[in-house]
N, C-alpha and C positions, 0 to 999 in steps of 0.2 A: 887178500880181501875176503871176507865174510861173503858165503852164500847168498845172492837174492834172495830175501824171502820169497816175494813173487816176480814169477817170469812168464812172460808170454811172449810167444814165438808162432810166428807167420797165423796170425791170428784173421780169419776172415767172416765178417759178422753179416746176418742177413732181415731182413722184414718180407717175408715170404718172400716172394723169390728175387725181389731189392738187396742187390750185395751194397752194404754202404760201408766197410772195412774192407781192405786188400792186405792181405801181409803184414799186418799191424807187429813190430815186436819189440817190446818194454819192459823193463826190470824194476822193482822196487826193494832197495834193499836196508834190513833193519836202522830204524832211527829216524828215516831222511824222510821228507817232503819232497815229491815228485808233482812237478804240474805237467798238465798237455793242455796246451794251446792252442786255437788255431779262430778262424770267422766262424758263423752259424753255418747249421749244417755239413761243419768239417766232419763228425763222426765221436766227438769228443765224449757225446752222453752217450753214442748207443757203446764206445767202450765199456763204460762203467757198468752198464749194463749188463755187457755178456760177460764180466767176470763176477756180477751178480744172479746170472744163471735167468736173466728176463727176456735174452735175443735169442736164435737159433744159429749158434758159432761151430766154424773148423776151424782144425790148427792147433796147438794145446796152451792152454793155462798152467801153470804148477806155482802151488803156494803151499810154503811150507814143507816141500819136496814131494808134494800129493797131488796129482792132476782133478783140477776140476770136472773134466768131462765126465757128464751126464750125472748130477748130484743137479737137485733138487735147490730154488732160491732158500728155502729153509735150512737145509744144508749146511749149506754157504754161509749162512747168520750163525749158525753154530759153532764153524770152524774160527770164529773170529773175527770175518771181513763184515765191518758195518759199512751200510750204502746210506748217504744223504743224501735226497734223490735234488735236482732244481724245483723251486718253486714251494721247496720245504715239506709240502705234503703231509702237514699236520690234521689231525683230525678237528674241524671247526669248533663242530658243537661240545664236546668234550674239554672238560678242564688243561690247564697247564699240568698238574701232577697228573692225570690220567694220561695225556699221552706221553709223559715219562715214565712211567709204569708201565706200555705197550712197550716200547723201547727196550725191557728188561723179560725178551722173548727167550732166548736160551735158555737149559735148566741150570748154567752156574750163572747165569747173571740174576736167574730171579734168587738165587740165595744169598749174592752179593746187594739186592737191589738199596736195602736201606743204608750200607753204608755209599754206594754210587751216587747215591742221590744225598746225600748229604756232601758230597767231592764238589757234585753239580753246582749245588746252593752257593758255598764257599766260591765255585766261579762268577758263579752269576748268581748274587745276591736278589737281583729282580724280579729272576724267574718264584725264587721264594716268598718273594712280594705278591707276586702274583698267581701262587700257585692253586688257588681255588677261583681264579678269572677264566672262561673260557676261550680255549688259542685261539680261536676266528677272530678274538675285541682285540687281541694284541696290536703293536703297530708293525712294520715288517721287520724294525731290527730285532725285536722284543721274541716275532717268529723264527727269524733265523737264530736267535740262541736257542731256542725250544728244541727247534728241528736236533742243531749240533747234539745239544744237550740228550734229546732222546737217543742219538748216536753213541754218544758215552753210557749210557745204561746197559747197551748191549754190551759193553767189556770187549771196544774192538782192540784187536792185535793188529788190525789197519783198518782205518779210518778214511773211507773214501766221499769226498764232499765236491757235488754236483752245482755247481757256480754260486758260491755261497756268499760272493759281493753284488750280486745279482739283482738292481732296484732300491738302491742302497743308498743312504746321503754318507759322504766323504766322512764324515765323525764314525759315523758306524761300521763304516767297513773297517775305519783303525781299531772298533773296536775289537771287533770281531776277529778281525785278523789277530787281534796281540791276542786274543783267548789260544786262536787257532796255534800258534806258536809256542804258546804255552804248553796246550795238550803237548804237545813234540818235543818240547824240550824238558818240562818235570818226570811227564811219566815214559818218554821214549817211543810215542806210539808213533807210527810212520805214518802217513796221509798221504795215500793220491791224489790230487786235486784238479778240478776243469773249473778255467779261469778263460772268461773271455777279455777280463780284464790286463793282457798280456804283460804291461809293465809291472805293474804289481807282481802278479805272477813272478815273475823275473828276477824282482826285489825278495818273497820270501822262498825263492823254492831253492832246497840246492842244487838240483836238474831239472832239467827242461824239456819236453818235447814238443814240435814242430809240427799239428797236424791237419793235410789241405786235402781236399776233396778221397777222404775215407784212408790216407796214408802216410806215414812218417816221414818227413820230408827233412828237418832237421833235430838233434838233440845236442847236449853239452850244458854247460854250469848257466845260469841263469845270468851270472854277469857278463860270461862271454858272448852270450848270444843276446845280449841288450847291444854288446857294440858291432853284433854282424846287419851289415848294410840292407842283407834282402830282409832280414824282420824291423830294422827299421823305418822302412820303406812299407811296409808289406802291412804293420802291424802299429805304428805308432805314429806314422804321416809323417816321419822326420826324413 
């Protein structure tokens, strides 16, 4: 089996002196969608986080066969890993092409940027419709391509997307999702994902993690653990 691109091992994350991770440890390896699961406040964003370099973490990260520790969030956007944080975090007042042009932060993405943004358009058609309307008028699904979309600018090598069905009508998350799947399966890019949406989850990831009060509690294939009893119970009221 192929090397993990990234792995993280006994990872413990903090907000001053708040540990909300204990021993966290997870693999993502070239290709795949990985989701982590679990209610609010499981710990699921401040993961994405310390392996975006915005908590104060022990324990080691390694992507790519290089540890993260003590590299800079910028860094980190260099080496590859794009964060799509929750809530999208677009810039309001600023056009749709401007904050896919911020998106295109690295120095090989801003040399890539006009053919990325042309990959973009071809996804999502609307965003190019829309591309001189400012993000703030968009409607949420219209943001959540934006956000993704800024995420492909950067040229990630993983693609990390912070609950991105999140406030969403049933049409849009299909769409959004068949986008997401697409990324993963044309170009090969892996995706971590935090989905509070656990069945979904389950349906597109090819592993799974299990995560309750800051620690890994269960992981395996998505469709196995759609028929284990305790996330049934736990996570889908069945």
């Amino acid at each position: 089996m192929a090397e993990p691109l990234l792995k993280i091992s006994n990872l413990n994350a903090y907000y001053g002196e708040v540990q909300v991770l204990h021993d966290v440890s997870l693999e993502v390896y070239p290709g795949e969608i990985v989701a982590i699961v679990g209610a609010n406040a499981a710990g699921k964003t401040t993961l994405l986080k310390s392996i975006s370099g915005l908590v104060r973490w022990q324990g080691d990260i390694v992507y790519g066969g290089r540890s993260l520790r003590g590299l800079k969030p910028n860094q980190i956007v260099e080496l590859g890993i794009i964060h799509v944080p929750e809530g999208r975090g677009l810039f309001p007042f600023l056009t749709v092409l401007e904050n896919l042009e911020i998106g295109a932060y690295a120095p090989n993405a801003r040399k890539a940027a006009k053919e990325t943004l042309e990959k973009v358009f071809r996804i999502w058609p609307r965003l190019q419709e829309r591309q001189n309307q400012l993000a703030g008028t968009l409607s949420g699904g219209e943001q959540q391509m934006c956000a993704i979309a800024r995420g492909l600018m950067g040229l990630p090598k993983l693609l990390m997307l912070d609950e991105p069905s999140l406030g969403l009508a049933p049409l849009i998350i299909r769409d959004c999702y068949a986008a997401i799947e697409d990324i993963n399966k044309r170009d090969g890019t892996p995706i971590l994902l935090v989905e509070q949406n656990v069945k979904l989850a389950m349906q597109k990831a090819d592993r799974v993690y299990v995560i309750e009060n800051g620690r890994i509690v269960l992981q395996g294939k998505g469709a196995e653990l759609m028929d284990d009893d305790r996330v049934r119970k736990a996570y889908m009221g069945i």
